[in-house]
N, C-alpha and C positions, 0 to 999 in steps of 0.2 A: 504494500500500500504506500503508496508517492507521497507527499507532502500535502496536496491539492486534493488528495482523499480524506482527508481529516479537518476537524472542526477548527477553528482557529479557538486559542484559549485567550479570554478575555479577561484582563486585571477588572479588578471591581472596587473602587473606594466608595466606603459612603460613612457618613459624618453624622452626627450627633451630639448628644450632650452629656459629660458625665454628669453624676452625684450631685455636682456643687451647682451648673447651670454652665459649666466651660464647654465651650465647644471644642469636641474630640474626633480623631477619627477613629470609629467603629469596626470598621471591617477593612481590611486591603489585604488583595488575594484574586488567585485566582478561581470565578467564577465557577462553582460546581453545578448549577442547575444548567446541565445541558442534555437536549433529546437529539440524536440523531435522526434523520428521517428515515424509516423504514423504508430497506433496499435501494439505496439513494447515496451512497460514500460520499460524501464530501458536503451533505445537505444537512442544516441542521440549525437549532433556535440556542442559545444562551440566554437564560431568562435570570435576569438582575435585579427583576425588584417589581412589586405588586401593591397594591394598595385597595381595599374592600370596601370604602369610606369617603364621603367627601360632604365637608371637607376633607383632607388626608391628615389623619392623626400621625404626629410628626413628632412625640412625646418616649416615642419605645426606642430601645434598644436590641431587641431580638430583629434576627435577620427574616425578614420580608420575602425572601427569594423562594421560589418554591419550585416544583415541576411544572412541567408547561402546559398552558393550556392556551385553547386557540382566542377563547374571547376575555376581555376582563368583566370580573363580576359586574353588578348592580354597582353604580354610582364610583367603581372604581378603574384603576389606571394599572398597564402592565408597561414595563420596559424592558428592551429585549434586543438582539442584535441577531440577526438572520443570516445565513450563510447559504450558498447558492452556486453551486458548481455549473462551468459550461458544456451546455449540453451535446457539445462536442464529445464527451466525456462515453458518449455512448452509454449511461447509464438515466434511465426512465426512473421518473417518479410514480411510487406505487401511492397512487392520489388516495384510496380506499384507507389505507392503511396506516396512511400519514396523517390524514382528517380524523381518523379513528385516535392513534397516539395523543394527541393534542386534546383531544374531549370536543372539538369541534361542534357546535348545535349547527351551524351555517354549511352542512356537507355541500358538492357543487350535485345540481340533481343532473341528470341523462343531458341538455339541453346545454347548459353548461359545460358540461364534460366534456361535448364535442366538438366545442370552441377549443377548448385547452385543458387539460386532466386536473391542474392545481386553478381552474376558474373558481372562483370563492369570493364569501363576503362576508363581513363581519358586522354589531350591531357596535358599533365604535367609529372613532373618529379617531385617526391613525395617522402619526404624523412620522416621514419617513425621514433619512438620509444616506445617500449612496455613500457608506466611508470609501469606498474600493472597489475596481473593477467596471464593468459595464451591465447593464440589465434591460430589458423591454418591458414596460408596461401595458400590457393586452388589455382593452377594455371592453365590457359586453358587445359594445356598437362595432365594432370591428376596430376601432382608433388602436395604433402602434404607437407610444413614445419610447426614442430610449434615453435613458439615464445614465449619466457619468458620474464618477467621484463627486463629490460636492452638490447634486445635486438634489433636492429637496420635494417632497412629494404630501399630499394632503388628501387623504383618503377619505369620505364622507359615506360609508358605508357601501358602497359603490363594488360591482361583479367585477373583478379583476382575477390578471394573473398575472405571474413572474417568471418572466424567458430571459434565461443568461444563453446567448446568440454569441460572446463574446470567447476569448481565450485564456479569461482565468477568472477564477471563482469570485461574484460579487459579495460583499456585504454591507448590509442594511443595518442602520439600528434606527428602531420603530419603539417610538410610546403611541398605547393605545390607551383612549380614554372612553369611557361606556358615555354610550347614545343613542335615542329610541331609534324604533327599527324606522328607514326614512317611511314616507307615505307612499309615496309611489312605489313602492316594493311593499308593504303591508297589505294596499288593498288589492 
């Protein structure tokens, strides 16, 4: 397994308060809440920090990180870094399997699917950034963008997918904050 088949390992700090009211750093290290995509080498989420609450209680000292899951709770925010091999790579996403992993409520149905396997939505507002790499943004309507390092993306619940077209692995880090499901997709 090459280098380009494995997750990248992400340092993680985060910060708080001791005892007294000082602000401290809590945790630095690397990132252990990571899921590989099922049958997918080189695919995979690093999930850094969750929040069930909002406001977001910002008071604790226990680590927030947890396994992945695809949507954030009721009134809460997940943060996360995505990783995305190209699909040069000759290795297929097992969509079924990977939606499943994740706890996914939003699977992509039949219609979906045969747009693009990982076509999906979530009931969030998902704010993205290409740290690395190159990616295509698929959208229901047939629209293609693609995205470079640095570039910046704002999901509103909206049927997407992600096509690395490129020749090394993209990644992503995505805060998702919970949002009712839009209208036009509820009724």
């Amino acid at each position: 397994m090459g280098d380009e088949d494995m997750l990248q390992r992400i340092r993680r700090i985060v910060t708080g308060h001791d005892a007294t009211g000082k602000a401290t750093v809590l945790f630095d290290g690397v990132a252990g809440q990571t899921l590989e995509f099922p049958g997918w080498p080189g695919a995979g989420s690093t999930e850094l920090w969750a929040t069930d609450e909002a406001p977001a209680d910002i008071d604790g000292t226990a680590d927030r990180a947890r396994p992945m899951r695809h949507d954030p709770e009721r009134n809460g925010t997940l943060f996360r870094v995505v990783q995305i091999p190209p699909e040069s790579s000759g290795q297929q996403l097992d969509a079924g399997a990977t939606f499943e992993a994740m706890g996914s409520k939003n699977k992509p149905d039949a219609a979906a699917a045969a747009k693009h396997p990982s076509m999906h939505r979530t009931d969030s507002i998902d704010y993205l950034v290409v740290i690395s790499g190159e990616m295509t943004m698929l959208m229901d309507d047939g629209t293609e963008v693609t995205l470079e390092a640095g570039d910046c993306i704002v999901q509103q619940g909206t049927l997407h997918a992600w096509v690395n077209r490129g020749e090394h692995p993209c990644v992503l880090a995505a805060v998702l904050v919970d949002a009712r499901t839009p209208s036009a997709v509820a009724s």
